[in-house]
Backbone and ligand atoms as CSV (ligand in chain L), in Angstrom:
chain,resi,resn,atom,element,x,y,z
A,1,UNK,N,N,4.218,-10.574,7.155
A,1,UNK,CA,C,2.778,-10.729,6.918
A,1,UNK,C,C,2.564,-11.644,5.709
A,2,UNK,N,N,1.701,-12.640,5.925
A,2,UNK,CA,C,1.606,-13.249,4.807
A,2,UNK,C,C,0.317,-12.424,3.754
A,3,UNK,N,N,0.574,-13.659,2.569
A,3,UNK,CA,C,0.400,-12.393,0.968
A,3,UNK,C,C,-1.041,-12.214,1.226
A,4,UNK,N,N,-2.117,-13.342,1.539
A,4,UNK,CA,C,-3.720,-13.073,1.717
A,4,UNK,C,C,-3.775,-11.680,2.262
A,5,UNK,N,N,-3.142,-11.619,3.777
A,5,UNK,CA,C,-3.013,-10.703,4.539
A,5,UNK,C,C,-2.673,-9.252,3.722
A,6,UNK,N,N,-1.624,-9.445,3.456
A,6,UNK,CA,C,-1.009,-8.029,2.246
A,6,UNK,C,C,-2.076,-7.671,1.205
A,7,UNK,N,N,-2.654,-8.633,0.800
A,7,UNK,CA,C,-3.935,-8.086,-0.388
A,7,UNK,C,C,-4.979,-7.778,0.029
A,8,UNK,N,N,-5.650,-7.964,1.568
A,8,UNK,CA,C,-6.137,-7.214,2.247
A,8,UNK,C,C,-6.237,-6.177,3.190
A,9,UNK,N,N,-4.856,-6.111,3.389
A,9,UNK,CA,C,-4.265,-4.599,3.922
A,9,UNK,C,C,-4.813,-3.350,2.622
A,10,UNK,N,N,-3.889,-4.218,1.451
A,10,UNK,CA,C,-4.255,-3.452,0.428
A,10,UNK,C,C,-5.134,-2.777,0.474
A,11,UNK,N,N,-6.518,-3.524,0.034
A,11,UNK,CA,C,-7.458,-3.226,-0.102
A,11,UNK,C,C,-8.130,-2.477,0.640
A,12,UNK,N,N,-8.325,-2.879,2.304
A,12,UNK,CA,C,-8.371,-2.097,2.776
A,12,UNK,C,C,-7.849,-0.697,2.793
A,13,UNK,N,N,-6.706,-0.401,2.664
A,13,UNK,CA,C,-5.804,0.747,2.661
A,13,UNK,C,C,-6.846,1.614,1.483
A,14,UNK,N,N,-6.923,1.406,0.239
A,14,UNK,CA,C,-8.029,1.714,-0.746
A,14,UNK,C,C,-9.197,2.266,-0.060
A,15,UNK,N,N,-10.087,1.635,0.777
A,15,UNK,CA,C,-11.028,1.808,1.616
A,15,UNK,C,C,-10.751,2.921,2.258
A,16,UNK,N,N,-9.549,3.161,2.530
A,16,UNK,CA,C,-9.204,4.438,3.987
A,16,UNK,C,C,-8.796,5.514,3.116
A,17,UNK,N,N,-8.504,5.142,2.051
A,17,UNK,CA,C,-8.367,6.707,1.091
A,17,UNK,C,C,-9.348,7.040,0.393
A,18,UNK,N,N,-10.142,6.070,0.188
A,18,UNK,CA,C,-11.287,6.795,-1.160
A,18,UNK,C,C,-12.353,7.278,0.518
A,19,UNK,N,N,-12.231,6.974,1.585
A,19,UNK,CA,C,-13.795,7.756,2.355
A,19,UNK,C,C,-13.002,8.937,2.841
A,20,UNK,N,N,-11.883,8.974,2.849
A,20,UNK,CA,C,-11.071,10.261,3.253
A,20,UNK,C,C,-10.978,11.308,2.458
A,21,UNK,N,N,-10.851,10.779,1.201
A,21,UNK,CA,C,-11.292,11.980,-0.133
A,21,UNK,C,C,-12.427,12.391,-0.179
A,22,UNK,N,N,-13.761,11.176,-0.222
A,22,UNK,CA,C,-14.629,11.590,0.029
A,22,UNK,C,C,-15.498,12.796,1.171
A,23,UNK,N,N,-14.550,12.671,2.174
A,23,UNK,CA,C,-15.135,13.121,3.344
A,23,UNK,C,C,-14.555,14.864,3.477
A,24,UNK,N,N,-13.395,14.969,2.390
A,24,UNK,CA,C,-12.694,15.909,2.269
A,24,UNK,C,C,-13.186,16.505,1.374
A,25,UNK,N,N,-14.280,15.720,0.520
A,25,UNK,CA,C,-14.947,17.025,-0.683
A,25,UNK,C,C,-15.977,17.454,-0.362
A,26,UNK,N,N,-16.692,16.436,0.487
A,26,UNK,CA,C,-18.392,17.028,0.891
A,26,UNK,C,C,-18.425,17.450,2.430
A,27,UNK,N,N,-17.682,17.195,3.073
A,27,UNK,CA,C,-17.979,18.275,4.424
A,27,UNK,C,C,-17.604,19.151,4.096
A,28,UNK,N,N,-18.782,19.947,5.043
A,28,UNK,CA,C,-18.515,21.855,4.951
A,28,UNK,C,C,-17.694,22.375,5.381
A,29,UNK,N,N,-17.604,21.389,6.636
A,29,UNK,CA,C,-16.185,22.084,7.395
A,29,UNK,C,C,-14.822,21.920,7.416
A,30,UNK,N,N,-14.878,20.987,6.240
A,30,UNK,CA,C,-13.071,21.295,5.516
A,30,UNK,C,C,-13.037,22.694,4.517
A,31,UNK,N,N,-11.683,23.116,5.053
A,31,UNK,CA,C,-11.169,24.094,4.286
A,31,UNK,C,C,-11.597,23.771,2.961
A,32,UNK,N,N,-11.225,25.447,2.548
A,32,UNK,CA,C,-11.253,25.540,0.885
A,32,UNK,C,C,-10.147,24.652,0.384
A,33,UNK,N,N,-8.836,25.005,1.065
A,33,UNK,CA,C,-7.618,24.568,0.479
A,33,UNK,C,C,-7.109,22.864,0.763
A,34,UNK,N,N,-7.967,22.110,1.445
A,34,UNK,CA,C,-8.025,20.484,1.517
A,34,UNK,C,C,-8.717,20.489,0.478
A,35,UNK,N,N,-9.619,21.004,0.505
A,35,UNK,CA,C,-10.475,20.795,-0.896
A,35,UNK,C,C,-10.103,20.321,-1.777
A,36,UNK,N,N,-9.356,21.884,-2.237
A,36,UNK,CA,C,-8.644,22.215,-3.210
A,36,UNK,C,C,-7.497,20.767,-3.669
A,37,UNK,N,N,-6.313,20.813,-2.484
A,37,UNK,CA,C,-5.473,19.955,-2.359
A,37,UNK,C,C,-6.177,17.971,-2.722
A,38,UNK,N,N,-7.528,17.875,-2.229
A,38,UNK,CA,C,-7.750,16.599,-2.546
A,38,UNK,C,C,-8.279,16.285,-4.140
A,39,UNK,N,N,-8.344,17.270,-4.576
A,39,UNK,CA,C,-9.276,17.539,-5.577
A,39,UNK,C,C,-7.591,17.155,-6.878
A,40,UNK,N,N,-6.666,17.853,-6.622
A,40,UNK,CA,C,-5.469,17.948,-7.594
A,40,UNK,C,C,-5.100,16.109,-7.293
A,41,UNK,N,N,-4.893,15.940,-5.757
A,41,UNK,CA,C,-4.705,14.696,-5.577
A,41,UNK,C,C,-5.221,13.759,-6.493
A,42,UNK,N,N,-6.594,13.879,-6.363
A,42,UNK,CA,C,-7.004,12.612,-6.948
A,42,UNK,C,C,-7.290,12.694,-8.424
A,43,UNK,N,N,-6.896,14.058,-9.123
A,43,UNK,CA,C,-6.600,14.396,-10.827
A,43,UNK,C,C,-5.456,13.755,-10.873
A,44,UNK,N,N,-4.400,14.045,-9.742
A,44,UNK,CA,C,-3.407,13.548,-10.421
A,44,UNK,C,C,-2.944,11.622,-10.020
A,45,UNK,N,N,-3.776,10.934,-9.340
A,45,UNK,CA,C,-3.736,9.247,-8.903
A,45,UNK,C,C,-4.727,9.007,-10.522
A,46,UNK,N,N,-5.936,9.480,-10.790
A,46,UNK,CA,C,-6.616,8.766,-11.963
A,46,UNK,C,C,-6.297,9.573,-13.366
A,47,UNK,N,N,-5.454,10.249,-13.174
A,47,UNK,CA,C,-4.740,10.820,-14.645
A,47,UNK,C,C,-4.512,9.768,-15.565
A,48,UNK,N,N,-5.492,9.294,-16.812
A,48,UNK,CA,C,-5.157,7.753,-16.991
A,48,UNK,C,C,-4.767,8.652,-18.868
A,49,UNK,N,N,-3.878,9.510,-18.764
A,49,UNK,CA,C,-3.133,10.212,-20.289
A,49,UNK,C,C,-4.299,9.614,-21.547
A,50,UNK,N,N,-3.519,8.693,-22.173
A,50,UNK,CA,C,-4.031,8.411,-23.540
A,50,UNK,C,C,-4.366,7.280,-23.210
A,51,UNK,N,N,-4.554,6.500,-22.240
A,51,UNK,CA,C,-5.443,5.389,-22.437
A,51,UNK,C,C,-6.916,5.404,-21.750
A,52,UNK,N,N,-7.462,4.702,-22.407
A,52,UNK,CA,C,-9.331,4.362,-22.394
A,52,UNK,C,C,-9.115,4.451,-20.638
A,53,UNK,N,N,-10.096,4.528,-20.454
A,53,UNK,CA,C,-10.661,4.141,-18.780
A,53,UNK,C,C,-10.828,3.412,-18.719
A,54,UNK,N,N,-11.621,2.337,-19.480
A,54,UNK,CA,C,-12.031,0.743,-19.388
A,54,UNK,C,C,-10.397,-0.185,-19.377
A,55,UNK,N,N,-9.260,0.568,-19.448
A,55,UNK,CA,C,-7.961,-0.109,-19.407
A,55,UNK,C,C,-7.334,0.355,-18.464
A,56,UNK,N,N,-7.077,1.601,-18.029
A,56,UNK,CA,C,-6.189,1.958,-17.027
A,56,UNK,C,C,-7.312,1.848,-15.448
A,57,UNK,N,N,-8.150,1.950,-15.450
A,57,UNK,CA,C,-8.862,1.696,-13.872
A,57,UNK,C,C,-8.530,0.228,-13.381
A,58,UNK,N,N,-8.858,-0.952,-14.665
A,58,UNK,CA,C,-8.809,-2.553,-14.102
A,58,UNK,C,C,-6.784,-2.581,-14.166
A,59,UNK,N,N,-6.100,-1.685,-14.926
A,59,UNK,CA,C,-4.824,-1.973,-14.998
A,59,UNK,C,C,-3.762,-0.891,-13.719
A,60,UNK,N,N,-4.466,0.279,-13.159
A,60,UNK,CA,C,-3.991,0.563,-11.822
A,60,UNK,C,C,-4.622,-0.358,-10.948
A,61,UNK,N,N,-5.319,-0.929,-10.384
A,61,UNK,CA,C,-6.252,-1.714,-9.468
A,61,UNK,C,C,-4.727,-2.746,-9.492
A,62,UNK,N,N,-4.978,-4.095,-10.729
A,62,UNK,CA,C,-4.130,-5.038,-10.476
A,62,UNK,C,C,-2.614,-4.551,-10.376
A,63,UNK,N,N,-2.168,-3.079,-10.714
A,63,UNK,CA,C,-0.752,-3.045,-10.596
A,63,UNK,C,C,-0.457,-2.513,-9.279
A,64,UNK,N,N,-1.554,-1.816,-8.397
A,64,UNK,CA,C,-1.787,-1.722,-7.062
A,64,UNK,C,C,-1.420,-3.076,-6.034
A,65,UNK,N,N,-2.551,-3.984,-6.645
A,65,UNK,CA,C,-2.526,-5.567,-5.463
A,65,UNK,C,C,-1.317,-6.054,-6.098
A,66,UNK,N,N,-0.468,-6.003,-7.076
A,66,UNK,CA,C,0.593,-6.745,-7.630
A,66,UNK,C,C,1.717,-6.255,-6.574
A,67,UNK,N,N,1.623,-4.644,-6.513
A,67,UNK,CA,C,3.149,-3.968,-5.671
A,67,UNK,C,C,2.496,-4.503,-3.989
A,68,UNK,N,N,1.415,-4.831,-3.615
A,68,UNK,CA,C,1.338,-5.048,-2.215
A,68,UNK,C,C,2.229,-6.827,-2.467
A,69,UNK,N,N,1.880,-7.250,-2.972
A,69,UNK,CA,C,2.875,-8.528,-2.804
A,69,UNK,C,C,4.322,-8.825,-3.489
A,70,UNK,N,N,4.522,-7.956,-4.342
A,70,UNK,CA,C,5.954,-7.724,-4.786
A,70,UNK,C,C,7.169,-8.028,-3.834
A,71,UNK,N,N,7.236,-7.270,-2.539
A,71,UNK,CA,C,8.343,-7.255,-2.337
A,71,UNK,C,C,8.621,-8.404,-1.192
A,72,UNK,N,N,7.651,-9.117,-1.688
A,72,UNK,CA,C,8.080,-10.513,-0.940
A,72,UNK,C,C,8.447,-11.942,-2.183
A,73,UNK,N,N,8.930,-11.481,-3.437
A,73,UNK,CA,C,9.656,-11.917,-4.249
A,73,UNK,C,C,10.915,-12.928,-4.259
A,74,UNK,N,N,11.216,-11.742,-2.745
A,74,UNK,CA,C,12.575,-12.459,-1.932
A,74,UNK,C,C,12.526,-13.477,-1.121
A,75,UNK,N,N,11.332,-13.979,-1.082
A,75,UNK,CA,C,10.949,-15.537,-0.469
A,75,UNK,C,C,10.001,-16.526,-1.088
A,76,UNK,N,N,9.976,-17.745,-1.007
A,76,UNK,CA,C,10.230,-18.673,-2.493
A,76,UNK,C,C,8.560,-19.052,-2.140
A,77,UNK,N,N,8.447,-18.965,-0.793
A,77,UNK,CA,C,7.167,-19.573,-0.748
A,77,UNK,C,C,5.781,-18.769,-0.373
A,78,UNK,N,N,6.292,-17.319,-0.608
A,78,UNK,CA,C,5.259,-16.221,-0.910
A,78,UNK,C,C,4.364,-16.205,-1.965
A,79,UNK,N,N,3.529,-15.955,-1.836
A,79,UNK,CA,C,2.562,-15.779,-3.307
A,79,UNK,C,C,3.418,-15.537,-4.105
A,80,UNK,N,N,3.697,-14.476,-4.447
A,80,UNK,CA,C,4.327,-14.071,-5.466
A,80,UNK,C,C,5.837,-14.710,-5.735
A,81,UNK,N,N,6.395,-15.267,-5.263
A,81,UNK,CA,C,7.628,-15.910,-4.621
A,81,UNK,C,C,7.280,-17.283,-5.479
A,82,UNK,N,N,6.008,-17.853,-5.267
A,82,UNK,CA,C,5.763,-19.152,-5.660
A,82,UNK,C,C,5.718,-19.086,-7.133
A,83,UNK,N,N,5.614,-17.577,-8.124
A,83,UNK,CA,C,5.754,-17.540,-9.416
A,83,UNK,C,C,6.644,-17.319,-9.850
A,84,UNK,N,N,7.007,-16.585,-9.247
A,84,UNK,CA,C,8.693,-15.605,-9.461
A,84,UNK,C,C,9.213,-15.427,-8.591
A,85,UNK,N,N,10.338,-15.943,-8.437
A,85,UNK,CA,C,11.588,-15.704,-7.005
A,85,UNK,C,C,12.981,-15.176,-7.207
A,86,UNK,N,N,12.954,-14.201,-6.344
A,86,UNK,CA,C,14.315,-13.746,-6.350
A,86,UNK,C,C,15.129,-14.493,-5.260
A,87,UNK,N,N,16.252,-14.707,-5.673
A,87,UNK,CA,C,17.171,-15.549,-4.978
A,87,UNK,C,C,18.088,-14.491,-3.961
A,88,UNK,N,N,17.565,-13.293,-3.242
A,88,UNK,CA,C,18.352,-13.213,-2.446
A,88,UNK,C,C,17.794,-13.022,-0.942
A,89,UNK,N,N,18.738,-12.470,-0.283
A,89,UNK,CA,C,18.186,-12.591,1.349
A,89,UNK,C,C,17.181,-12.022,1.549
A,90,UNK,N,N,15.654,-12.475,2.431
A,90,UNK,CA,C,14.274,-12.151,2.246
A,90,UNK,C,C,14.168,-11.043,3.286
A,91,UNK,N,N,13.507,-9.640,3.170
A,91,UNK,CA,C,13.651,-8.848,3.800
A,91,UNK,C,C,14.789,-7.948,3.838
A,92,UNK,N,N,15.303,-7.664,2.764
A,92,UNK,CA,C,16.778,-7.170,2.712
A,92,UNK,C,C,16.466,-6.110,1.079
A,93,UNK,N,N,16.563,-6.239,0.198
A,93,UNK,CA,C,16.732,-5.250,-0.668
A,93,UNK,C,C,15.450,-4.905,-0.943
A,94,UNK,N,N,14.642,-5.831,-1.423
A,94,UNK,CA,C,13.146,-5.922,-1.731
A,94,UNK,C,C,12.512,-4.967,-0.418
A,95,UNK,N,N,13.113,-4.982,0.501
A,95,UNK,CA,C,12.105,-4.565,1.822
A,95,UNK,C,C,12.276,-3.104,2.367
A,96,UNK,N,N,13.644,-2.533,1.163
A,96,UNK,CA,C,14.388,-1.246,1.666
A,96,UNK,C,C,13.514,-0.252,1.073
A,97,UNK,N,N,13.682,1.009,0.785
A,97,UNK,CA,C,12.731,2.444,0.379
A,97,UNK,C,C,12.683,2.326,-1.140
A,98,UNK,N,N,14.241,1.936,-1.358
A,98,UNK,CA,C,14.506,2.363,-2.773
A,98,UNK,C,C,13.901,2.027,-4.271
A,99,UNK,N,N,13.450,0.843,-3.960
A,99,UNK,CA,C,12.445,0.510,-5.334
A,99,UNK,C,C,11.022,1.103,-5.457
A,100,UNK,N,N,10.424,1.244,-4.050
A,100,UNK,CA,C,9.051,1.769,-4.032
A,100,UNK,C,C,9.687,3.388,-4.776
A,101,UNK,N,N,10.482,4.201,-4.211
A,101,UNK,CA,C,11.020,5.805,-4.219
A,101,UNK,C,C,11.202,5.484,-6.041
A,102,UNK,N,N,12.113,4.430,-6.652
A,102,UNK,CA,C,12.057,4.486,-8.035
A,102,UNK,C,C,10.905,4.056,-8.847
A,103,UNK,N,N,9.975,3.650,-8.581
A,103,UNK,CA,C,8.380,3.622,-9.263
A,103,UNK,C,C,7.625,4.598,-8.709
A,104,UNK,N,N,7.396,5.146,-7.497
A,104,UNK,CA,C,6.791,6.242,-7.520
A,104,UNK,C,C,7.378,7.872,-8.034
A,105,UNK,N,N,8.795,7.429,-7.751
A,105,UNK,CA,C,9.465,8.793,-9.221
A,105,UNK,C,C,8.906,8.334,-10.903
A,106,UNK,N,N,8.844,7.199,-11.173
A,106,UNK,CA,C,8.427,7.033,-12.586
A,106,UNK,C,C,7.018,7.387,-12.515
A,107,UNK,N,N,6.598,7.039,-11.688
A,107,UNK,CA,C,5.063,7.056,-11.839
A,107,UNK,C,C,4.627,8.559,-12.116
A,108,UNK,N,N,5.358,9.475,-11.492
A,108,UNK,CA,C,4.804,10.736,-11.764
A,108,UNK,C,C,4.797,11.016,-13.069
A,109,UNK,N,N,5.463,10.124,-13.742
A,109,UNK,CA,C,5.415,10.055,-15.558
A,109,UNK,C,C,4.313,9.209,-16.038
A,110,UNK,N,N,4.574,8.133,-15.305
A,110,UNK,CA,C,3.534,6.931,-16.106
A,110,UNK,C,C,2.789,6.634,-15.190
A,111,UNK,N,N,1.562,7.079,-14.728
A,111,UNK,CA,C,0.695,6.889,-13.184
A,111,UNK,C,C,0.398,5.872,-13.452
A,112,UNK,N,N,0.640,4.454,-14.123
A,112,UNK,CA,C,-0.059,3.126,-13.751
A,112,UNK,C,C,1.484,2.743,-12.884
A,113,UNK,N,N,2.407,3.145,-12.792
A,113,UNK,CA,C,4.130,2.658,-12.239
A,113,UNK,C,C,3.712,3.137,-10.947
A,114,UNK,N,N,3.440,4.483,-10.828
A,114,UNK,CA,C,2.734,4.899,-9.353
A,114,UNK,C,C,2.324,4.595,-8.595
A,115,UNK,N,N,1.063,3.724,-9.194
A,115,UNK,CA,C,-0.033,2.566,-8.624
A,115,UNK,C,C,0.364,1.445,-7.904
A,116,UNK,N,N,1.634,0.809,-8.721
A,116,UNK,CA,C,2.505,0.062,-8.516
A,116,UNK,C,C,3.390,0.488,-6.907
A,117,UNK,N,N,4.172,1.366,-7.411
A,117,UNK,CA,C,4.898,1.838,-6.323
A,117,UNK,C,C,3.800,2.295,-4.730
A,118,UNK,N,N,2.608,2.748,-5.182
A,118,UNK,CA,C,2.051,2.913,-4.127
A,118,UNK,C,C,1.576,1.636,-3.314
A,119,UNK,N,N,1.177,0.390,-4.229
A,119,UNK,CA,C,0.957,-0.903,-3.295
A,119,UNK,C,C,2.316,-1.464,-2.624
A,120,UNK,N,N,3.475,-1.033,-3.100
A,120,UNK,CA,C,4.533,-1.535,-2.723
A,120,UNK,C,C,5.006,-0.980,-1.534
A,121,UNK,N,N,5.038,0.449,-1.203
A,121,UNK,CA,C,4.786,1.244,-0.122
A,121,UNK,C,C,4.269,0.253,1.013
A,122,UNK,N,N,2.844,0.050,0.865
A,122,UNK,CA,C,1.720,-0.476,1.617
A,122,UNK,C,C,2.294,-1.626,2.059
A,123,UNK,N,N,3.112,-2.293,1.416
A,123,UNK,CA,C,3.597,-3.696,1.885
A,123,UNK,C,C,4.487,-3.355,3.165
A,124,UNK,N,N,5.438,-2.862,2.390
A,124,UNK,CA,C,6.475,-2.197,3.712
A,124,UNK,C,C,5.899,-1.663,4.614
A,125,UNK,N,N,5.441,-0.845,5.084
A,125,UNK,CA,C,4.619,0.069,6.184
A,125,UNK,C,C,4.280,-1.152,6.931
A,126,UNK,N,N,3.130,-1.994,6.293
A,126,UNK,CA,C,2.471,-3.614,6.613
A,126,UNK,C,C,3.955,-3.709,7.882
A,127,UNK,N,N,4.617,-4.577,6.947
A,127,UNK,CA,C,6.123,-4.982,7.343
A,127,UNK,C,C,6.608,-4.547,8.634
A,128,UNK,N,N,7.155,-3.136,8.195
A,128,UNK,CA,C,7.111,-2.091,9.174
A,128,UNK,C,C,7.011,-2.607,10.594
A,129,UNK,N,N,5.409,-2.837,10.768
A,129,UNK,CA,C,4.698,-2.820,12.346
A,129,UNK,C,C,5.105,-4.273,12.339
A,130,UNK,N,N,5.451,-5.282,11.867
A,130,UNK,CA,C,5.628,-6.821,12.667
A,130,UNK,C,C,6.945,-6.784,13.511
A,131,UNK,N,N,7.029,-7.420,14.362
A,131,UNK,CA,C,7.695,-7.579,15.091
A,131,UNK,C,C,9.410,-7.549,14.398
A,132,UNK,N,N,10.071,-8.544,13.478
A,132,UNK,CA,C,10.572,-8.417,12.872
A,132,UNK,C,C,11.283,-6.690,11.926
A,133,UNK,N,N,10.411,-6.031,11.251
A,133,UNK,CA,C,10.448,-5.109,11.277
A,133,UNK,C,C,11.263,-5.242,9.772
A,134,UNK,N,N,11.459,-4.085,9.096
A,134,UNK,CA,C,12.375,-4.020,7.828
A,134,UNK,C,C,13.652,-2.856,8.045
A,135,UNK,N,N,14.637,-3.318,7.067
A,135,UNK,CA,C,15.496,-1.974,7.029
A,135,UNK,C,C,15.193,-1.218,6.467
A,136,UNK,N,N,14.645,-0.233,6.036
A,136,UNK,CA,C,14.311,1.064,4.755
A,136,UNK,C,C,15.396,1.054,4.387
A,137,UNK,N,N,16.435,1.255,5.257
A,137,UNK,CA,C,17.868,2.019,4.492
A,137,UNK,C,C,18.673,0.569,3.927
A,138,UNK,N,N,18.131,-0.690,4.018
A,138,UNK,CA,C,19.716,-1.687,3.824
A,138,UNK,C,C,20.240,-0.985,2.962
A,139,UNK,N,N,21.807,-1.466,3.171
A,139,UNK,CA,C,22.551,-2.535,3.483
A,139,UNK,C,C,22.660,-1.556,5.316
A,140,UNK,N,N,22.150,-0.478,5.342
A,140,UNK,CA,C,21.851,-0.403,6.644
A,140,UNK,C,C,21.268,-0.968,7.350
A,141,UNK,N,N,21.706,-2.017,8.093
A,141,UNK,CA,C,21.284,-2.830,8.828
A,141,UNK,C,C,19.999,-2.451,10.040
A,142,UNK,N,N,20.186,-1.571,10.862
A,142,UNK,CA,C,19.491,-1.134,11.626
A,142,UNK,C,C,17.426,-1.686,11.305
A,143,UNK,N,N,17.086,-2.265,11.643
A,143,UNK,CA,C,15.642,-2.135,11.652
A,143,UNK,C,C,14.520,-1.698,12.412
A,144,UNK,N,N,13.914,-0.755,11.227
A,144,UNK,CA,C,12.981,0.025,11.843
A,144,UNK,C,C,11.727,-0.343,12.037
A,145,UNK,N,N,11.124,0.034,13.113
A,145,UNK,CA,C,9.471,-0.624,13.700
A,145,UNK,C,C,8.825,0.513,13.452
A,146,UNK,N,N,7.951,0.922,13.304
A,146,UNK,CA,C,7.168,2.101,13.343
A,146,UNK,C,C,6.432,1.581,14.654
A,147,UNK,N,N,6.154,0.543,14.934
A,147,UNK,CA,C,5.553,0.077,16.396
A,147,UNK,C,C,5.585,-1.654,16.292
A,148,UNK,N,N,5.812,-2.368,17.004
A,148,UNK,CA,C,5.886,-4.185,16.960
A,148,UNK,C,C,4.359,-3.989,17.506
A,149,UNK,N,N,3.474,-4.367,16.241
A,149,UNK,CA,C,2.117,-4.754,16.440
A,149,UNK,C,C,2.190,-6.382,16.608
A,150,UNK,N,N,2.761,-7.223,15.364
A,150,UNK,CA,C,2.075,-8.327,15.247
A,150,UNK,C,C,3.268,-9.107,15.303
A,151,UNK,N,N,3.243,-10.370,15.325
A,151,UNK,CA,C,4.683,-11.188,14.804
A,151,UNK,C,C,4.153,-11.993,13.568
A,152,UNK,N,N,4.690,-12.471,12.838
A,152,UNK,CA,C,4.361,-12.633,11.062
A,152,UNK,C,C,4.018,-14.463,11.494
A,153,UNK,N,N,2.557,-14.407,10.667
A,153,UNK,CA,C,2.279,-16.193,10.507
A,153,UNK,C,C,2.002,-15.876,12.346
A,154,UNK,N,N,1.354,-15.140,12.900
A,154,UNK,CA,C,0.847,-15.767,14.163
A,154,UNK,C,C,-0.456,-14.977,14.724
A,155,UNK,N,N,-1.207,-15.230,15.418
A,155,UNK,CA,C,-2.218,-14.906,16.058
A,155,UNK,C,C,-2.925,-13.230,15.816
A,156,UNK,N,N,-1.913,-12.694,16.410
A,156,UNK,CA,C,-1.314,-11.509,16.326
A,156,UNK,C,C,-1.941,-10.466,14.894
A,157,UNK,N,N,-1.413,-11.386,14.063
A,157,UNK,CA,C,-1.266,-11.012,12.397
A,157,UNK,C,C,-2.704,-10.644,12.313
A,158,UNK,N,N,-3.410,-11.789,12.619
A,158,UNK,CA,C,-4.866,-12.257,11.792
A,158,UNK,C,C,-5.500,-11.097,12.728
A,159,UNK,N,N,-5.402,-10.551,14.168
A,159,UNK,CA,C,-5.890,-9.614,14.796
A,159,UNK,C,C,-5.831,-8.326,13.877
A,160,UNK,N,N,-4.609,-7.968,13.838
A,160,UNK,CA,C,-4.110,-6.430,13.366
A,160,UNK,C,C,-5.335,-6.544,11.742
A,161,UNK,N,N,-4.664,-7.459,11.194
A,161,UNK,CA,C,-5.902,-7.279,9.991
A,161,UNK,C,C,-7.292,-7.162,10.577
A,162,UNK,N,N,-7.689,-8.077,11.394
A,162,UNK,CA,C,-9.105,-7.553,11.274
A,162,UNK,C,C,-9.908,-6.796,11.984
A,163,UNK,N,N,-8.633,-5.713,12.834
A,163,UNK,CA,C,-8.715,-4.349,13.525
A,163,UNK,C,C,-9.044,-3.640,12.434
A,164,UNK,N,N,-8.229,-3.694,11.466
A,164,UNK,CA,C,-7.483,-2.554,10.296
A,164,UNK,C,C,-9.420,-2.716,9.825
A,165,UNK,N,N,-9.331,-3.517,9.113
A,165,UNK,CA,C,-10.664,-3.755,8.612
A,165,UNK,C,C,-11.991,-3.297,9.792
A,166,UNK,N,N,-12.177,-3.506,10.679
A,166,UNK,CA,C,-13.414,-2.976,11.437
A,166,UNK,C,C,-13.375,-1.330,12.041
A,167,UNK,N,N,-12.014,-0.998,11.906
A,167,UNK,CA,C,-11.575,0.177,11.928
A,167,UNK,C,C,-12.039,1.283,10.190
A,168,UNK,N,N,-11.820,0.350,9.993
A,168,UNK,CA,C,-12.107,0.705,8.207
A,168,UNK,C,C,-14.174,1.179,8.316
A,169,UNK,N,N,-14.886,-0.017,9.208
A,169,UNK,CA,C,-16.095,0.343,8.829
A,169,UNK,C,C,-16.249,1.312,10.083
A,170,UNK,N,N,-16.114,1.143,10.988
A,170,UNK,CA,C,-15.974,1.850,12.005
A,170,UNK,C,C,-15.954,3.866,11.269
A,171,UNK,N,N,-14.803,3.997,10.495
A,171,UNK,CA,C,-14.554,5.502,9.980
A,171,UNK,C,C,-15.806,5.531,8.907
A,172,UNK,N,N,-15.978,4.373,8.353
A,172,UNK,CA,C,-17.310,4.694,6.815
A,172,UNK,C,C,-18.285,5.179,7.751
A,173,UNK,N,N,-18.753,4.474,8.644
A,173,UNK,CA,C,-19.873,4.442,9.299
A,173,UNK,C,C,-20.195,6.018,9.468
A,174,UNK,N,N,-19.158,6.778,9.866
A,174,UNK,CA,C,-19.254,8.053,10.987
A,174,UNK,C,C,-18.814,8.911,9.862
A,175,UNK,N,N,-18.211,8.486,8.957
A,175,UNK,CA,C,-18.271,9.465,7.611
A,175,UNK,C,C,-19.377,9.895,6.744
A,176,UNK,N,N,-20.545,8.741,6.864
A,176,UNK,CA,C,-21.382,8.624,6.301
A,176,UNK,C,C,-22.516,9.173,6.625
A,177,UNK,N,N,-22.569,8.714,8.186
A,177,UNK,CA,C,-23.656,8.878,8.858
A,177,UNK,C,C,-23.871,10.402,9.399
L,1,ZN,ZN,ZN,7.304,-8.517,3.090
């Protein structure tokens, strides 16, 4: 998926959790204990410790859209690639579980690393559904699809995004309404 694409998955993705929290605190007919459960959730995503709010809201946000394009580092002519490049095989370490699993273990310490690790997640998953597909496990080779939605840089791509997105107003709509 290219990076435009990834920063609007992102975002979107944002969209599909904040009306889902929402929808989980003010309907009547969620349990006490979703409630309950969304309520710790989202104490513990904006837990911003000892820093101001006016710093950690604009500094989870950009460390969010930063991990959705991160782990395409491993290719030179990625957004992020075009600033900083890692020189090894694209779709291969960057694309496995293990770096998102080690920032979202830190993060439970430092929730702006979290933020991080959670856009980085989002990339992979993204990944995930293209045709192509990623290894979670490399140097386990095997690659996993969760489903071949799109093929990357084609027709396909620009669809799935702007499913994801009308799907997005599609749930506000009926959450709202
Ligand atoms: Zn990627």
């Amino acid at each position: 998926m290219r990076g435009t694409n990834h920063s609007i998955m992102g975002l979107t993705t944002l969209g599909y959790g904040a009306i889902t929290g929402y929808l989980f605190l003010t309907d009547d007919n969620i349990s006490r204990q979703v409630k309950d459960c969304t309520v710790a959730v989202r104490d513990f995503l904006f837990d911003n410790g000892n820093l101001s709010v006016y710093v950690f809201y604009p500094l989870i946000f950009i460390l969010y859209m930063l991990g959705c394009l991160l782990p395409d580092i491993d290719y030179p002519y990625s957004r992020i690639g075009r600033i900083i490049y890692l020189p090894i095989k694209h779709r291969t370490w960057t694309h496995a579980i293990y770096v998102p699993a080690v920032l979202l273990i830190i993060g439970i310490y430092v929730r702006c690393v979290f933020w991080l690790g959670l856009g980085y997640l989002v990339h992979l998953i993204c990944d995930s559904f293209s045709a192509s597909g990623i290894s979670w496990f490399y140097p386990h080779k095997n690659r996993h699809h969760i489903c071949k939605l799109y093929t990357t840089s084609h027709i396909s791509e620009t669809i799935v995004v702007f499913m994801y997105i009308i799907l997005l107003i599609v749930y506000c709509v009926f959450v709202v309404l």
